[in-house]
C-alpha positions as CSV (number, residue, x, y, z in Angstrom):
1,X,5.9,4.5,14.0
2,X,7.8,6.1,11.1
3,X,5.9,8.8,9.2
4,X,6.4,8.9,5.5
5,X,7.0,12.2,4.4
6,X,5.5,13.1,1.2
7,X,3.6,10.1,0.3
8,X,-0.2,11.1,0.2
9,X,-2.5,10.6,2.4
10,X,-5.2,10.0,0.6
11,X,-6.4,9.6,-3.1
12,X,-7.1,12.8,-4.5
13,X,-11.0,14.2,-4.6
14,X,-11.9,11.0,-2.3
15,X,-11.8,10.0,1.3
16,X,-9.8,6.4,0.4
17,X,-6.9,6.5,3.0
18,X,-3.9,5.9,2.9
19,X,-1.9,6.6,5.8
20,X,-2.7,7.1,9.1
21,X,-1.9,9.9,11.8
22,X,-1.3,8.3,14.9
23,X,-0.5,4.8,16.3
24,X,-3.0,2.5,17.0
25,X,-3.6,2.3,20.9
26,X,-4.1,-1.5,20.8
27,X,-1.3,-1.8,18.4
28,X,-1.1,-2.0,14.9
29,X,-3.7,-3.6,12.7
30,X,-2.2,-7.4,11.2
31,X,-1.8,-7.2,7.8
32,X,-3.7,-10.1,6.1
33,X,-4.6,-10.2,2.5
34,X,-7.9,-9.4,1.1
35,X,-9.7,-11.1,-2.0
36,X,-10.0,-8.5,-4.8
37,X,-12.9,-9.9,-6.4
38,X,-13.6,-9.0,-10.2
39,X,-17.0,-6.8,-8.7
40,X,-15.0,-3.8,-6.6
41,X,-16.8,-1.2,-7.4
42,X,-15.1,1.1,-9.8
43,X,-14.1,3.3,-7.0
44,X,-12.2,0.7,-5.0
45,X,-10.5,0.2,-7.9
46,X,-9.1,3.5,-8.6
47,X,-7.9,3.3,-5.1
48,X,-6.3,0.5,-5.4
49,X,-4.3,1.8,-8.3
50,X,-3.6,5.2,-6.8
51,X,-1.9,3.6,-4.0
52,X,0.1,1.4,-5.5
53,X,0.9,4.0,-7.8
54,X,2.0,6.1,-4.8
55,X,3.8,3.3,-2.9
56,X,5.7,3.4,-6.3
57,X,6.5,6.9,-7.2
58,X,7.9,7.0,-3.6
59,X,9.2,3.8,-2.8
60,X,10.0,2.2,-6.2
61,X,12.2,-1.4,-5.7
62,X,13.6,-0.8,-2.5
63,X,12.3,-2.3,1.1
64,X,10.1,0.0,2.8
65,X,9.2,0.2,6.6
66,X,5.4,0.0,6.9
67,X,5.4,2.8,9.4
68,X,2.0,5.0,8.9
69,X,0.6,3.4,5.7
70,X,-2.9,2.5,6.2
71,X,-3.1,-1.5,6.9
72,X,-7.1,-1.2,5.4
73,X,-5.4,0.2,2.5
74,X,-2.3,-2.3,2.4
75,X,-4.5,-5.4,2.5
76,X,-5.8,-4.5,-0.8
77,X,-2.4,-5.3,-1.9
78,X,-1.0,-7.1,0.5
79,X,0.6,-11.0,-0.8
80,X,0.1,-9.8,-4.0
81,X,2.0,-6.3,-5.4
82,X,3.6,-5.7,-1.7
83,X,5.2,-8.8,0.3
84,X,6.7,-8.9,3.0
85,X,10.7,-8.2,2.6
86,X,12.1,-9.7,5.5
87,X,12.3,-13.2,7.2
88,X,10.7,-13.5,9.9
89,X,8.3,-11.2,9.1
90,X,5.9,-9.5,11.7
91,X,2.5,-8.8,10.6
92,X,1.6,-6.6,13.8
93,X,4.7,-4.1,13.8
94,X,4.6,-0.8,12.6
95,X,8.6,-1.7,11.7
96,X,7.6,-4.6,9.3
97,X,9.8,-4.3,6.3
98,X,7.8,-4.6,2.8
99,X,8.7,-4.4,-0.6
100,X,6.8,-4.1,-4.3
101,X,6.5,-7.3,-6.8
102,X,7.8,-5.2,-9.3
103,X,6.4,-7.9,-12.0
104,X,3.4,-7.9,-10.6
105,X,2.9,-4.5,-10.7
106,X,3.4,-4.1,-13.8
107,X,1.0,-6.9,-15.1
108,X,-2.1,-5.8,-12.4
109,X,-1.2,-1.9,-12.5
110,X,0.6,-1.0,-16.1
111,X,0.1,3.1,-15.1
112,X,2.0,2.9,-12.0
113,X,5.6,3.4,-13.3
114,X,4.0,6.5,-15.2
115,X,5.3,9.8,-13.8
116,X,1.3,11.0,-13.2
117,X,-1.3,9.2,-11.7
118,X,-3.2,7.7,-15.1
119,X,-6.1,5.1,-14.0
């Protein structure tokens, strides 16, 4: 499992996740995509826009390798702002290659291209 050096590991000031230290001993968690429903509390929220302001600042356009980013955390964005970059893609492998919807991005999360983290 590649470790991403320099991306945080959690949002600032909260215990939202997300990366992970260690493989997961039954394998990696699938990566399915999770309803964001307009009632999140305000804290999932922020979450949600720190890390994809993270998985920005640190990955911008170019495919990524899931390696130890938090799957809880990526199926918040998962189908949506990340998607899969590669054909076949494996759901279950730490070496899954992803990439941002740059568009979509922008539209869901304006503040992510910012150099700061502004929610």
């Amino acid at each position: 499992m590649l470790k991403h050096k320099g991306f945080p590991s959690r949002l600032p000031g909260t215990d939202f996740q997300f990366t992970i230290r260690r493989d997961n001993k039954n394998g990696p968690t699938p990566l399915t995509r999770r309803e964001r429903y307009a009632d999140r509390r305000p804290a999932d929220k922020r979450a949600d826009a720190g890390f994809v302001w993270a998985l920005v600042q640190h990955f911008g356009e170019e495919p990524f390798e899931r390696g130890n980013l938090d799957a809880g955390r990526l199926n918040w964005v998962f189908g949506r702002e990340v998607v899969p970059a590669e054909d076949p893609f494996d759901p279950k492998s730490y070496d899954a290659l992803l990439r941002i919807d740059v568009n979509r991005v922008r539209a869901t999360f304006p503040n992510a291209f910012d150099e700061e983290f502004i929610e």
